[in-house]
C-alpha positions, 0 to 999 in steps of 0.5 A: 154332673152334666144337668148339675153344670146345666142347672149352675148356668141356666140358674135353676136346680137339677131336678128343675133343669130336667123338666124345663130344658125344652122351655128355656134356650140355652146358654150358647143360644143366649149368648149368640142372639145377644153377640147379634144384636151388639154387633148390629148395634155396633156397626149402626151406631158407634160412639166414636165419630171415625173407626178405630180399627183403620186408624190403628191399622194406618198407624201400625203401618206408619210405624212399621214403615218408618222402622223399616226406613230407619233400619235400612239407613243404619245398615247403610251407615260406613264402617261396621262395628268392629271399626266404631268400637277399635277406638274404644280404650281396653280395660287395661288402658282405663285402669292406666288412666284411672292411675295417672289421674287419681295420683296427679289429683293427689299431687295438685291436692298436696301442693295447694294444701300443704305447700302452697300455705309455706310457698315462702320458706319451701318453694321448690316442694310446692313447684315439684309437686305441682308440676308431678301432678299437672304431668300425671293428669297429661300422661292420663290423657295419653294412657287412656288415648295411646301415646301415638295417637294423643300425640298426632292429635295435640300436634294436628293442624285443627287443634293448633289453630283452634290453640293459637286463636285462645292465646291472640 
């Protein structure tokens, strides 16, 4: 089995591989004077006109550099995550929002297309509908929000002034 794998890499037949192992090198031996010679060559003449193992290396550090300075200024970032996310709304206050919308919507979509057509015989059903969708698509707002806090946000300083200036 050895001189049938020999005979396979030197090119020959078993019987040949006998006789002429002492006349040809063999496969590793053949294989290190030409690793030798292709460093040589290499090393001396390289096709690129700088080294490419110390740029990637310089960029490797760069990267790890700016990733490291990037991490530490997150770290550093006030508050933690359970105080960026207690704003974020629950799941059973989105289902609330999603409600109130979807059937203030509906109430707008009939008014303008049922009773805004006989807005002169039937006035009140097209203000009542209307004004029930305008309020659903509000008590949207202050589902998905809280109540409190929808509240104290209509009613700060920034959004009253930044109002008052639309209107003048």
């Amino acid at each position: 089995m050895h001189k049938t794998a020999q005979a396979w890499f030197t090119g020959g037949t078993a019987a040949s591989t006998a006789t002429s192992s002492e006349s040809q090198p063999s496969l590793l031996a053949d294989w290190n004077s030409y690793a030798a010679t292709r460093s040589d060559a290499s090393s001396s003449a390289s096709p690129l006109p700088f080294d490419i193992e110390a740029a990637v290396r310089t960029a490797n550090d760069t990267v790890s550099g700016t990733f490291s300075s990037v991490t530490k200024g997150v770290r550093e970032l006030p508050g933690s995550f359970q105080s960026a996310t207690s704003s974020f709304p629950s799941g059973k206050a989105l289902m609330y929002f999603g409600l109130f919308l979807a059937s203030g919507i509906f109430f707008v979509f009939i008014a303008f297309t049922l009773f805004l057509p006989v807005m002169v015989l039937m006035p009140q059903k097209f203000a009542i509908s209307f004004t029930l969708g305008c309020a659903l698509i509000i008590a949207s707002l202050f589902a998905l929000k809280g109540p409190a806090n929808q509240f104290a946000h209509m009613t700060s300083k920034e959004v009253t002034q930044s109002f008052s200036s639309v209107l003048m």
